[in-house]
C-alpha positions, 0 to 999 in steps of 0.5 A: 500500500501506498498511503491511505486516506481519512476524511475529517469531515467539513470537505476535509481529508488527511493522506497519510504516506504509509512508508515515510508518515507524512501527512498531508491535508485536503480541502475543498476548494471555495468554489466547491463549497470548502474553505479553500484553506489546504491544498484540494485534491484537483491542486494536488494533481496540478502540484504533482505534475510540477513536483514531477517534471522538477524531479526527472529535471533533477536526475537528469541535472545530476547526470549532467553535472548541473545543479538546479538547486533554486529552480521554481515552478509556479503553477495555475491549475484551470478547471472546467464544469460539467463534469467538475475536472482539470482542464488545463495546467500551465507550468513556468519555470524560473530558473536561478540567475547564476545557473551555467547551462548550455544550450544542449543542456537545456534541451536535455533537460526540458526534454526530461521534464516532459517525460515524467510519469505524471504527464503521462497519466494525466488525461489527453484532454489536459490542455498542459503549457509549459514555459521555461524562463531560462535566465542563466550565465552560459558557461565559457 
């Protein structure tokens, strides 16, 4: 198993990771008559697709020798209706001002983004957008 779940009550859940104990708390979001005071459930889904590209980014970094210790992704989950579901989500990453990176590198490592295994479990009618800012010193 991997986690489970408990539901509190008032839209509100605790998942816990069984192998780590890590807790995190759900909320529905204001428009779905929570209080939109945690992360909802569709946030979670948005959040992990960016905490996945960063990490398959990061393997392959690592293989590189580069460190993107500092990298940021802002997120923008976009929901439709009818049925209630994620429709889009738009990544954009800010990179730090002092990273030394050549061109080739950042194709390697844009190409790994978009391998990661939630982009690939996210339903086909997910409009995604990425967009990667790279603000960087490239190396002499």
């Amino acid at each position: 198993m991997t986690s489970t779940v408990i539901y509190e009550g008032e839209l509100r859940t605790v998942a816990t990771h069984l192998a780590s104990g890590t807790i995190i708390h759900t909320d529905a979001p204001v428009d779905n008559q929570g209080k939109g005071e945690r992360f909802s459930p569709t946030d979670l889904v948005a959040t992990a697709l960016g905490s996945c590209m960063a990490t398959i980014m990061g393997v392959k970094a690592r293989d590189l020798g580069v460190d993107l210790r500092g990298m940021k992704i802002s997120i923008q989950k976009i929901m439709k209706a009818d049925p209630r579901r994620i429709g889009g989500v738009n990544l954009s990453f800010s990179f730090p001002e002092d990273l030394k990176v050549d061109e080739k590198q950042k194709t390697i490592l844009e190409r790994a983004a978009h391998t990661c295994p939630v982009i690939y479990s996210l339903h086909p009618d997910i409009d995604v957008k990425v967009e990667f800012n790279w603000r960087v010193v490239t190396p002499a």
